[in-house]
C-alpha positions, 0 to 999 in steps of 0.5 A: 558632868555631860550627863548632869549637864543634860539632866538639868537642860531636859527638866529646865522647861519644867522650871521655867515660866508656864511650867508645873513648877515655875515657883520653885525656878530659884531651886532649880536655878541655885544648881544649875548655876553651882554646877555650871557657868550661868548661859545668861549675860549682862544686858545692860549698864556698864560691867566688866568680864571676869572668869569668877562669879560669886559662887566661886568666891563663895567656894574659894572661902570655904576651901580656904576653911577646910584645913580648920575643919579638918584639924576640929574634926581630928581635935574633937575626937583626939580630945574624947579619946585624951579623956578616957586615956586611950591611945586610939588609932588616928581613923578611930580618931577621925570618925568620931570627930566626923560623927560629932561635927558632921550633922552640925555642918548638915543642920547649918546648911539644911535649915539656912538653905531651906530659909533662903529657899523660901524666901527666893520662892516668895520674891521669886528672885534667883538663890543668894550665894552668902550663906554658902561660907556662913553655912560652914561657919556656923558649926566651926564657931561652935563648941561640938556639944552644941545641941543640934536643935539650938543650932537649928534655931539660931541659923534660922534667926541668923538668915532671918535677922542677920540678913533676910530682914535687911534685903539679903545678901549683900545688904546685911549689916552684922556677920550673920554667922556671928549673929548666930552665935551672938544669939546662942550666947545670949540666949543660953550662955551655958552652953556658949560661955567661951570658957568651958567646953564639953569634952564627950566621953561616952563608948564605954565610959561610966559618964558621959562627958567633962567640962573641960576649961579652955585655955582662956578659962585658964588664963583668967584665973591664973594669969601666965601661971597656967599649971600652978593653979589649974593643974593643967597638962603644961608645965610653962605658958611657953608649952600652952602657947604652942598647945594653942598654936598647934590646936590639941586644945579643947575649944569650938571646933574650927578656932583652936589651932592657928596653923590650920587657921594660918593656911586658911588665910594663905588661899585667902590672901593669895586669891585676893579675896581677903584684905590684908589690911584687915587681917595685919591690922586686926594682929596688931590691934590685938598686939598693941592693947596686949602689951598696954595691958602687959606694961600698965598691968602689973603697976597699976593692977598687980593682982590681975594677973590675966593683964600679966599674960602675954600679948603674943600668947593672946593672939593665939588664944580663943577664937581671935585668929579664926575671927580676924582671917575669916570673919573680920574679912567679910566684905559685906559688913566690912569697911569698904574703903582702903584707910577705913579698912586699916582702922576697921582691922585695927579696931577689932583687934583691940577692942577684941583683947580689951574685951576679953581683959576688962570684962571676963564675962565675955572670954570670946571678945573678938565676937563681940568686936567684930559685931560692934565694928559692923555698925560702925564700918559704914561710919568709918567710911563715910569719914574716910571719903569726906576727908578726901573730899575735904582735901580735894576742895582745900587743894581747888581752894589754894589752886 
């Protein structure tokens, strides 16, 4: 590190004001700051000392994300290898999944990254550190037969739209890796409908690949009897609960096992990084309209048989989890407040399973939830301040 350390001190002139590449000081400033603590101080205005900058948060959320990367790339290349019937080594597994998710993560962070590049060029203001995370969430929300180029294109309309437009990190209003898929979704639903998913079955085999129907897929048009009518591999919904729990599913890449999502949301939570108001409240919204459905289903809607699957196995299903922990705990588009947080969590996990219920035409409703709540976050704060102000000035009232 003492030897980097000296390469950036010896190239640093060239990069400051008067030097030939004084334009491109947000490049040099951007890995300078990622590698080593910033040497420049606050200079005026109140502030507080802390041993960790927003890099390090950054950093801190995508380490709590590695255990579901990790588990997607397994999963991708234990699903190709399922669908040739192959018992294949666990490495051999592990390449191709590594093959199949990698260069989605490189296009991510190239195209994002280079979008934020030039726009810290332009400005001349240092690089924000937001799309470090969204970086890795994109292709994790993704299915793995996504094209690279429409990865591509809906990062670079993400950083764009999402953020850019609205001042940059921090300003943004909508979770900008959710915006990418919201675009994808809209944009080619094909590809990004939420209840197929393209398994690859290429090296050797006579085609190329399967759609392969996820377990929401499933549980739309069977209700809780998933293998009577889907002749799925389980024999019981508890067999396909523990399928969706564990993560050997197919799915989008970072969203299918719960474990892996579970671990991530213990470094959060430990950190302190995330709000567990949003993430218990987020499980019991989502619980609390599963079980309206599981109760008024079956009197007043008998031949829906999706209100009949349980709401404990809805929790697990899809991309819920992975939404709740990861992206619902956004600070930036997040309610800010303490009792609009336990609405805002609420609210998600509600309106996610209703959506996802009512209309099957959007399986995934936990995208649609999060970005709904993102508009309605500032809403909920503002009500949640002015009624303690209401309070204060009905106590100054009687005092």
């Amino acid at each position: 590190m003492k030897a980097l350390e000296n390469l950036l001190d010896k190239i640093k002139p060239t990069f400051e004001e008067g030097g030939k590449l004084e334009k491109f000081y947000p490049v040099y400033d951007a890995l300078e700051t990622f590698a080593f603590v910033p040497d420049h101080t606050t200079s005026k205005g109140a502030h507080i000392r802390d041993a960790i900058d927003m890099k390090r948060t950054m950093f801190i959320v995508i380490l709590a994300m590695v255990p579901a990367l990790l588990f997607g790339i397994y999963n991708t290349g234990f699903q190709h290898y399922s669908a040739l019937g192959i018992d294949a080594p666990f490495m051999d597994m592990v390449l191709f999944g590594l093959g199949k998710v990698l260069p989605l993560i490189i296009v991510s962070y190239g195209v994002g990254l280079g979008v934020e590049f030039i726009f810290c060029i332009i400005k001349g203001h240092s690089i924000q550190e937001g799309f470090l995370v969204s970086g890795m969430l994109i292709p994790l929300i993704m299915p793995m037969d996504v094209p690279l180029w429409m990865v591509a294109v809906a990062t670079a309309f993400a950083v764009l739209i999402a953020k850019e437009v609205f001042g940059g990190t921090g300003m943004n209003i909508l979770n900008v890796a959710l915006t990418a898929r919201a675009f994808l979704f809209f944009a080619y639903p094909t590809k990004m409908s939420g209840n197929k998913v393209w398994v690859n079955t290429e090296s050797g085999s006579t085609v190329d690949g399967y759609t392969g129907e996820t377990l929401l897929a499933q549980a739309i048009e069977s209700g809780p009897n998933f293998a009577d009518i889907t002749n799925t591999a389980y024999a019981s919904i508890g067999e396909s609960f523990m399928a969706s729990v564990i993560g050997f599913i197919p799915g989008s890449i970072g969203e299918t096992s719960v474990i892996a999502i579970l671990l991530g949301a213990a470094i959060l939570l430990w950190t302190g990084i995330a709000s567990w108001r949003i993430i218990l409240m987020g499980v019991l919204g989502g619980a609390a309209m599963g079980l309206i459905f599981n109760i008024l289903g079956p009197q007043f809607f008998p031949e829906n048989l999706y209100l009949q699957v349980p709401w404990w196995h809805q929790l697990v299903m899809g991309g819920f989890m992975f939404g709740v922990v990861f992206m619902a705990t956004d600070p930036v588009t997040a309610a800010q407040t303490a009792k609009g947080k336990l609405w805002y969590g609420f609210l998600i996990g509600f309106l996610a399973i209703m959506i996802r219920v009512v209309n099957p035409a959007y399986p995934e409703g936990i995208m649609m939830a999060i970005l709904f709540m993102n508009v309605m976050a500032p809403t909920i704060d503002h009500y949640v301040v002015q009624g303690n102000i209401n309070k204060r000035l009905k106590r100054l009232k009687t005092a």
